[in-house]
VOLUMKE-997653 format. One record per residue (C-alpha): z, x, y. Coordinates in nm, 2 decimals. Last residue first. Example, Ala and Ser with C-alpha at 12.3 -4.5 7.8 and 13.67 -1.06 7.14 Angstrom:
BEGIN
<pt up="0.71" east="1.37" north="-0.11"/>
<pt up="0.78" east="1.23" north="-0.45"/>
END
This chain:
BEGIN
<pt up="1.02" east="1.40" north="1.31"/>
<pt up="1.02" east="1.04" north="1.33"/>
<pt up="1.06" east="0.86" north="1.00"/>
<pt up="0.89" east="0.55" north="0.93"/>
<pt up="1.08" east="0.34" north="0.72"/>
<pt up="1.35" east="0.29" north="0.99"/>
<pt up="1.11" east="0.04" north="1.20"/>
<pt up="1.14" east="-0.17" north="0.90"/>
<pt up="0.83" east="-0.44" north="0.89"/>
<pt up="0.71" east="-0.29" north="0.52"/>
<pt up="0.40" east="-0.51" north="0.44"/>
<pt up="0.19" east="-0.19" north="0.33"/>
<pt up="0.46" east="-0.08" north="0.08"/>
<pt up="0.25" east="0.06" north="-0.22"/>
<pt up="0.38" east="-0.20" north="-0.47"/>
<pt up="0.35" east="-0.47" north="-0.19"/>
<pt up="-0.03" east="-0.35" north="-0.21"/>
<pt up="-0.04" east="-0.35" north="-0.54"/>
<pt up="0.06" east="-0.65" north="-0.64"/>
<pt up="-0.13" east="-0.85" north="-0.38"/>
<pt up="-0.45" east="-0.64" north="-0.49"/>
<pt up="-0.40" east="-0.75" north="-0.86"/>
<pt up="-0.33" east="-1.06" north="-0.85"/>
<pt up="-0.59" east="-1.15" north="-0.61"/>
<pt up="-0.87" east="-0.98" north="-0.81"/>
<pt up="-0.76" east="-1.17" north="-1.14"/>
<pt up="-0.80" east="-1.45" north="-0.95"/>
<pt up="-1.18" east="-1.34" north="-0.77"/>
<pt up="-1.26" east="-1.29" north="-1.14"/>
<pt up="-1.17" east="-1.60" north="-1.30"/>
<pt up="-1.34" east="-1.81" north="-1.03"/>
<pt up="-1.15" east="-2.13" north="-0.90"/>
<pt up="-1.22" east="-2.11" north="-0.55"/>
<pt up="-1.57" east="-1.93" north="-0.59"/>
<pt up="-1.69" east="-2.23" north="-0.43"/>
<pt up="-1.52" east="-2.22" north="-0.15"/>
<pt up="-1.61" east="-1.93" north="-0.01"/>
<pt up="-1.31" east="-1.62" north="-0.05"/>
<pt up="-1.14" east="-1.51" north="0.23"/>
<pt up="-0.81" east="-1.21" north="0.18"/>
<pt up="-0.58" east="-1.20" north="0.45"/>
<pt up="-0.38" east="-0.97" north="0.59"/>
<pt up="-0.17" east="-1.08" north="0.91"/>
<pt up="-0.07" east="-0.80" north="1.18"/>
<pt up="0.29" east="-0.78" north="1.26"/>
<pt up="0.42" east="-0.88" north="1.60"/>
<pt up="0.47" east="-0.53" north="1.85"/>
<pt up="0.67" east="-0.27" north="1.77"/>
<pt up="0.95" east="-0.24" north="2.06"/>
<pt up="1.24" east="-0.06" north="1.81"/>
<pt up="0.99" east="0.27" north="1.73"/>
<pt up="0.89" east="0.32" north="2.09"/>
<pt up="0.68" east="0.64" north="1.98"/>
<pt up="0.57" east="0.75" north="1.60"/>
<pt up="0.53" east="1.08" north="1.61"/>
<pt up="0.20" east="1.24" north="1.43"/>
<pt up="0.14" east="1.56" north="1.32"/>
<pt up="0.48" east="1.62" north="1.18"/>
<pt up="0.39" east="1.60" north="0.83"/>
<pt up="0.61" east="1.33" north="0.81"/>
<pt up="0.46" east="1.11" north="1.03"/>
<pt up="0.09" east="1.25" north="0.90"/>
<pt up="0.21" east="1.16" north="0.56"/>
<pt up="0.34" east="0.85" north="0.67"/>
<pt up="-0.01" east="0.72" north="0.85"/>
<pt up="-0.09" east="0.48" north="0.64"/>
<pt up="0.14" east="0.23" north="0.61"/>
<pt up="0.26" east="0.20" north="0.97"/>
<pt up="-0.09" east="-0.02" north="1.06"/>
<pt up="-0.25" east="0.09" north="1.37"/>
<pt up="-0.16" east="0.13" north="1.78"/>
<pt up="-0.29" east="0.45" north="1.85"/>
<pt up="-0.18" east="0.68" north="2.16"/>
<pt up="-0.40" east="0.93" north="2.34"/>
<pt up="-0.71" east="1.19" north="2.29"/>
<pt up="-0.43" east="1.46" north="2.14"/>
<pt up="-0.69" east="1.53" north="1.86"/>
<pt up="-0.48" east="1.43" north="1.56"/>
<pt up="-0.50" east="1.03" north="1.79"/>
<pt up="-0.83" east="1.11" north="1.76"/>
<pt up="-0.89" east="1.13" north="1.39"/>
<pt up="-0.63" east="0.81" north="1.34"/>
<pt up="-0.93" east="0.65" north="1.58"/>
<pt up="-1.18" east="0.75" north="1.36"/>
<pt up="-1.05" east="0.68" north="1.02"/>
<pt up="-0.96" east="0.33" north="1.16"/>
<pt up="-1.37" east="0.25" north="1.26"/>
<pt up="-1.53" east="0.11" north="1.59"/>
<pt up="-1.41" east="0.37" north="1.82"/>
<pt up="-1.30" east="0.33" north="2.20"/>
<pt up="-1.29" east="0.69" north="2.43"/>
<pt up="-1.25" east="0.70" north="2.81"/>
<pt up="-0.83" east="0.48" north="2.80"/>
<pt up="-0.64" east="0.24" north="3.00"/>
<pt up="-0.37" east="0.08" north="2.89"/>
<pt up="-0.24" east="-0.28" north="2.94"/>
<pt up="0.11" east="-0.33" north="2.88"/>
<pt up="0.14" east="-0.70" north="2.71"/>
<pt up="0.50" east="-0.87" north="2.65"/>
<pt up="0.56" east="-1.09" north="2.33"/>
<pt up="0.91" east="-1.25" north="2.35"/>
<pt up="1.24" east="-1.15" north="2.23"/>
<pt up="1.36" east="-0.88" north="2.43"/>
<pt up="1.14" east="-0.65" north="2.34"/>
<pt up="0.79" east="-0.67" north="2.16"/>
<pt up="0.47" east="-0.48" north="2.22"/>
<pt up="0.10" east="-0.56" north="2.30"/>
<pt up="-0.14" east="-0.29" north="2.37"/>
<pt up="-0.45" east="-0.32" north="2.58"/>
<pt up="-0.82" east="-0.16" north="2.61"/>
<pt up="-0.96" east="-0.51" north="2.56"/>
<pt up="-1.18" east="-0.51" north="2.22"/>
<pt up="-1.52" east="-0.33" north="2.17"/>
<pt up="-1.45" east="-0.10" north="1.84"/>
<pt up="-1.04" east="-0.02" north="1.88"/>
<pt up="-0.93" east="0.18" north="2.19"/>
<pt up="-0.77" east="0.53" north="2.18"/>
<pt up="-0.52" east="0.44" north="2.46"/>
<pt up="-0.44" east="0.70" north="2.73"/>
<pt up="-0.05" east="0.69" north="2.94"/>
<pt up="-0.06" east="0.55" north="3.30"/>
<pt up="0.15" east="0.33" north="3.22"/>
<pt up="0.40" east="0.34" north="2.97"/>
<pt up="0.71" east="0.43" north="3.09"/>
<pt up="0.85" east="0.03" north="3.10"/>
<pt up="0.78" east="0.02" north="2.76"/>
<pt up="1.06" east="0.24" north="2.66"/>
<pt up="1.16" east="0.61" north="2.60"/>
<pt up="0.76" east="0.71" north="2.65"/>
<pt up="0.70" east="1.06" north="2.57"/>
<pt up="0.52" east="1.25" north="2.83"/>
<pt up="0.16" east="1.34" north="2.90"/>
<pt up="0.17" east="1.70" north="2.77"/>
<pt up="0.41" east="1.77" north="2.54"/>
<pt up="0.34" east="1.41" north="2.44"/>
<pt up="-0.03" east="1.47" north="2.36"/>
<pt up="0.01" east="1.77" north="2.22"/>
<pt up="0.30" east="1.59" north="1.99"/>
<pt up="0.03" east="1.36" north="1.84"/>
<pt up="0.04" east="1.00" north="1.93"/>
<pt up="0.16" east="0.62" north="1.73"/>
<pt up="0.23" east="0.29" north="1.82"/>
<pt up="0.33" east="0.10" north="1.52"/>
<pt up="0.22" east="-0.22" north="1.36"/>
<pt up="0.39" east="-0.38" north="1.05"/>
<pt up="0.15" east="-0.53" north="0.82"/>
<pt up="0.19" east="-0.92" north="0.70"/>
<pt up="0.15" east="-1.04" north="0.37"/>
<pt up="-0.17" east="-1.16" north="0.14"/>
<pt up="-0.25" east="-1.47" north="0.28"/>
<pt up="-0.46" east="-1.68" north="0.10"/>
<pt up="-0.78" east="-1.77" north="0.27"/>
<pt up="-1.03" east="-2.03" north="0.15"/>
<pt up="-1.42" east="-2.00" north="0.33"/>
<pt up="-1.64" east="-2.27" north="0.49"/>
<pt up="-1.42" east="-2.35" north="0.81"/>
<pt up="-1.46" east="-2.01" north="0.92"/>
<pt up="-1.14" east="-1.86" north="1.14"/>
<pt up="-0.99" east="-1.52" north="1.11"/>
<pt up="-0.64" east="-1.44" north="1.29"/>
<pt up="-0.59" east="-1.04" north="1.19"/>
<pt up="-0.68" east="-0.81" north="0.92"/>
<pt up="-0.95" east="-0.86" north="0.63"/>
<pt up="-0.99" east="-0.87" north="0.30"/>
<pt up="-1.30" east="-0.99" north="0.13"/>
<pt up="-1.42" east="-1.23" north="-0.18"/>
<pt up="-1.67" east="-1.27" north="-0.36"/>
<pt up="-1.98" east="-1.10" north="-0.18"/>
<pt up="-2.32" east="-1.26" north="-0.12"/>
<pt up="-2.44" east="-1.12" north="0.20"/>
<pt up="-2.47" east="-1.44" north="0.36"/>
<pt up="-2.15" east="-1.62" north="0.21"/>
<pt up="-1.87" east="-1.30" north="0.32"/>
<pt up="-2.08" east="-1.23" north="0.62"/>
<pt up="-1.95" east="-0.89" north="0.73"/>
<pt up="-1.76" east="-0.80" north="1.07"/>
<pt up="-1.73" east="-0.41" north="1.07"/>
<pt up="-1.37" east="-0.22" north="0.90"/>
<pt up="-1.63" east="-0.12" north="0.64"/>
<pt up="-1.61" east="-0.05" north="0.24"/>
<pt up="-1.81" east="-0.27" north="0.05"/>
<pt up="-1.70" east="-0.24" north="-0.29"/>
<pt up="-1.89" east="-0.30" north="-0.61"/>
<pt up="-1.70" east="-0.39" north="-0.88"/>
<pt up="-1.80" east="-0.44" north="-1.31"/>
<pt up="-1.57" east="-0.67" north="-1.54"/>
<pt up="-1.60" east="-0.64" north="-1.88"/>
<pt up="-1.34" east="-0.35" north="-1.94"/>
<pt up="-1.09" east="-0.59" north="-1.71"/>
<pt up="-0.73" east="-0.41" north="-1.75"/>
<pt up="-0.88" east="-0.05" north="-1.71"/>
<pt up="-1.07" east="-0.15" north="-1.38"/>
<pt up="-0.79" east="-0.29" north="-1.25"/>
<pt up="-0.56" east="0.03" north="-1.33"/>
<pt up="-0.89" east="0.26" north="-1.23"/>
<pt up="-0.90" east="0.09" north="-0.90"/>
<pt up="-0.51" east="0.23" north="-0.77"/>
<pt up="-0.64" east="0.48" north="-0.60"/>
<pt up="-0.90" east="0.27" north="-0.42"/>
<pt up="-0.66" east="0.03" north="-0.34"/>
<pt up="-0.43" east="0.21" north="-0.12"/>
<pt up="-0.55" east="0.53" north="0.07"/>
<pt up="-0.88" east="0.48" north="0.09"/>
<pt up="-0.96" east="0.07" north="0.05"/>
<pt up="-0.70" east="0.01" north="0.31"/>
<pt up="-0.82" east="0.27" north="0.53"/>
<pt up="-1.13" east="0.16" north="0.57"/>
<pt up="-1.10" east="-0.27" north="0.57"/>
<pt up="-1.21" east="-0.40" north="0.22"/>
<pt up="-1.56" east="-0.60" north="0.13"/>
<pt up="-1.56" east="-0.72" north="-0.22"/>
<pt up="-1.82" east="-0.77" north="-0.53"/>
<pt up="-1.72" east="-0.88" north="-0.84"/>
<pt up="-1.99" east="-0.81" north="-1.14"/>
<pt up="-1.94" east="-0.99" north="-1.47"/>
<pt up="-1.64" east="-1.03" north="-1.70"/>
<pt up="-1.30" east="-1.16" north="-1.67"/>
<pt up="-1.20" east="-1.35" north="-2.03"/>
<pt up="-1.27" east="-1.00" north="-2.18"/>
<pt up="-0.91" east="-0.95" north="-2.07"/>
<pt up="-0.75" east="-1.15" north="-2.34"/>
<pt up="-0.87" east="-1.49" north="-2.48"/>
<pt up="-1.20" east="-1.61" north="-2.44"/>
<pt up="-1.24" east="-2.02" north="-2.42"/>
<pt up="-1.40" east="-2.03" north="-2.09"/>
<pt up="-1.56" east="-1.68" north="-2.01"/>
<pt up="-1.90" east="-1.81" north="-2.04"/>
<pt up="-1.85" east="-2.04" north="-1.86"/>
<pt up="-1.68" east="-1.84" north="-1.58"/>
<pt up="-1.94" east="-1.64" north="-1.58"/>
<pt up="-2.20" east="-1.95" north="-1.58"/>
<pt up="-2.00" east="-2.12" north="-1.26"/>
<pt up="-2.07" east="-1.81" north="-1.10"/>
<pt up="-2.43" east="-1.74" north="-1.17"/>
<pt up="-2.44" east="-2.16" north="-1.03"/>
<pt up="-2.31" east="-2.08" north="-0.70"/>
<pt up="-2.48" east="-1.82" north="-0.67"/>
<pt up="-2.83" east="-1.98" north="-0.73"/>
<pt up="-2.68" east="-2.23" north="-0.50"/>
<pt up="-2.64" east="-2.04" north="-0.23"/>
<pt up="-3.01" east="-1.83" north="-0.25"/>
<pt up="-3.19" east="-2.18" north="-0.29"/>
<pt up="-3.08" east="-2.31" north="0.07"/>
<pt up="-3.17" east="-1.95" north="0.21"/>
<pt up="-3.52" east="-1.92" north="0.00"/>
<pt up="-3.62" east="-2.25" north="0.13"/>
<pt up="-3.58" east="-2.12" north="0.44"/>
<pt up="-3.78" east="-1.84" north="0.39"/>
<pt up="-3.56" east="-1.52" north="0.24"/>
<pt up="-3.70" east="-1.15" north="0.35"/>
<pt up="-3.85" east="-0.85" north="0.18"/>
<pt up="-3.90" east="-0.55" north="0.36"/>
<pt up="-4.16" east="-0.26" north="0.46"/>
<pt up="-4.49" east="-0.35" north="0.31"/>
<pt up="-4.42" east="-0.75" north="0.34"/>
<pt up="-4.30" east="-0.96" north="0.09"/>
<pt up="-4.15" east="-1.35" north="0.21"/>
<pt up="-3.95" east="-1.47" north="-0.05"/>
<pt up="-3.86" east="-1.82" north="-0.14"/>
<pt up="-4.18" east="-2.01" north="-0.18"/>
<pt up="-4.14" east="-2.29" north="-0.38"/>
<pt up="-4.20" east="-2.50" north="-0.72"/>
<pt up="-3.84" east="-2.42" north="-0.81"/>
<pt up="-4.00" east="-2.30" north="-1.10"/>
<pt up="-4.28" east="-2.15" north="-1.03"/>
<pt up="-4.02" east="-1.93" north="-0.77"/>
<pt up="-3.77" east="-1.83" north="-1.04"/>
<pt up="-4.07" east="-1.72" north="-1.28"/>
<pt up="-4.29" east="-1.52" north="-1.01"/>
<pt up="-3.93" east="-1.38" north="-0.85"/>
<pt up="-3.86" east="-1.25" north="-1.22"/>
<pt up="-4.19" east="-1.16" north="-1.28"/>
<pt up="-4.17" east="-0.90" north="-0.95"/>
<pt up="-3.82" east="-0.76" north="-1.08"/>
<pt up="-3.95" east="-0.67" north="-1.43"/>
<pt up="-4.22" east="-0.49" north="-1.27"/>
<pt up="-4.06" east="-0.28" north="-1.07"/>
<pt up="-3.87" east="-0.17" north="-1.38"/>
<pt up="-3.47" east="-0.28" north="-1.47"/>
<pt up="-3.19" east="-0.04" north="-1.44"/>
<pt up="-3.03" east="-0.33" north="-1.25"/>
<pt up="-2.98" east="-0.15" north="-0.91"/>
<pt up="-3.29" east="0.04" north="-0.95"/>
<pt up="-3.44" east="-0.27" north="-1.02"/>
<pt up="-3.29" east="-0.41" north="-0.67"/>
<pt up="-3.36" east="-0.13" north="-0.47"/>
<pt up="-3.78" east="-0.15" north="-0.58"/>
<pt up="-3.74" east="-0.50" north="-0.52"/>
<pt up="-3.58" east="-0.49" north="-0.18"/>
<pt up="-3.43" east="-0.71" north="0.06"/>
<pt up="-3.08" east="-0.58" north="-0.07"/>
<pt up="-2.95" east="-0.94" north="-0.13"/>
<pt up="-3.24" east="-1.17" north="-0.20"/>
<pt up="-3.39" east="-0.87" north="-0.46"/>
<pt up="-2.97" east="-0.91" north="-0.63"/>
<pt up="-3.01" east="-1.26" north="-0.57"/>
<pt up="-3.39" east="-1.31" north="-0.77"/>
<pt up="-3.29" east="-1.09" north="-1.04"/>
<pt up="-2.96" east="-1.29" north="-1.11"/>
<pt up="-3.20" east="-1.64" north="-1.12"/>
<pt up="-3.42" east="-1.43" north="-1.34"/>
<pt up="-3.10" east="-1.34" north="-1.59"/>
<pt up="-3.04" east="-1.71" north="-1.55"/>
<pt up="-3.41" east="-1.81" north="-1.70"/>
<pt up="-3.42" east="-1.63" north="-1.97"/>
<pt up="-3.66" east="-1.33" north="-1.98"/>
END
């Protein structure tokens, strides 16, 4: 066993806290994943994994290692990669974290086109609207919606999603459709994981805040499409996905001309992996097809009222 393939050993054990996951994982035995940790520890000359019955866990001299043991798997795939021509220049294992519904309905579908130009490439997809720690839990790159701030990762911004406000037609035959913004108090929000029960529209010109009031929040955009379906109250999510609901008639988009500013997209990457051949090609790829798909439409006539 050479010496990098235990340094890859050692981060995949690192990541999932488990040997027995992280053979699995590689197709490798128990075994192989216990020398591996033996070999990468002698020679660092230090303890970086604490074992106990239930979990494995990183000391601190397992954290400082754990970055730059990535950091230098990287730097070999791209190595290795250096003077290759064709597709077989990207190879090894990319791992990204994508927002719910962006993953489902748009780049999940269109996978097998990314997967088909890169045959030496491998993914694994984290797929979670939740908060994840791009450098902690290892992964290459994410995409995320809204203003993000850490100083140690690169963002390039991908476009901008238009917004809509959106409720089933139980809901209005029953609560009232709003004509403008003026009507809507006392109308339901579905709220959004643990943030202020409050949607923010545009008229006039400036930003203007109606604050809504609402008994059920959810922490997950399936979820809160789900009980928009189920009359619970009104939505404010990306336009992209829900046209077939729109046009199904299931959904009706209300106050189409006062949509509030459009959401930024962005995808994060750490530093290091600034220059990676994979995290590029994944770039390229996601930008293209999610203007191909029409998420950054801003339009208010692209979505079609029933």
């Amino acid at each position: 066993m050479d010496h990098l393939t235990a340094l890859r050993i050692f981060v995949r054990i690192a990541e999932s806290g488990s040997f027995s996951r992280a053979a699995e994982d590689l197709g490798l035995p128990r075994a192989s994943a216990s020398e591996a940790v033996r070999r990468v520890e002698t020679r660092a000359g230090a303890r970086l994994l604490n074992r106990t019955t239930r979990r494995v866990a990183l000391t601190a001299d397992g954290e400082a290692f754990l970055e730059r043991a990535r950091h230098l798997l990287d730097q070999a795939d791209d190595l290795d990669g250096l003077f290759r021509q064709g597709p077989d220049r990207v190879s090894g294992l990319l791992r990204v974290s994508l927002p719910e519904r962006l993953a489902t309905h748009t780049l999940m579908p269109a996978l097998p086109d990314f997967l088909g130009r890169f045959p030496a490439l491998n993914v694994e997809l984290s797929v979670t609207d939740r908060f994840v720690d791009l450098i902690g839990a290892g992964f290459d790159c994410v995409i995320r919606a809204g203003t993000l701030k850490d100083s140690r990762l690169i963002g390039q911004s991908l476009g901008k999603m238009a917004l809509g406000t959106f409720a089933s037609p139980a809901y209005l035959a029953t609560h009232g459709t709003p004509e403008s913004p003026a009507d809507l108090p006392g109308h339901r929000l579905v709220g959004y994981a643990s943030s202020v029960h409050g949607l923010d529209f545009d008229w006039d010109g400036p930003d203007h805040a109606v604050t809504l009031t609402g008994r059920l929040a959810v922490d997950n955009a399936e979820a809160q499409v789900a009980a928009a379906l189920a009359g619970l109250g009104l939505i404010q999510v990306p336009v992209y996905g829900l046209r077939r609901h729109v046009a199904a008639g299931t959904l009706v988009e209300i106050l189409p001309g006062h949509r509030p500013a459009p959401l930024p997209l962005t995808i994060l990457y750490p530093q290091h992996r600034q220059r990676s051949a994979k995290v590029a090609a994944f770039i390229a790829w996601a930008r293209a097809t999610l203007n191909d798909a029409q998420v950054f439409e801003t339009a208010p006539s692209l979505v079609l009222s029933p």
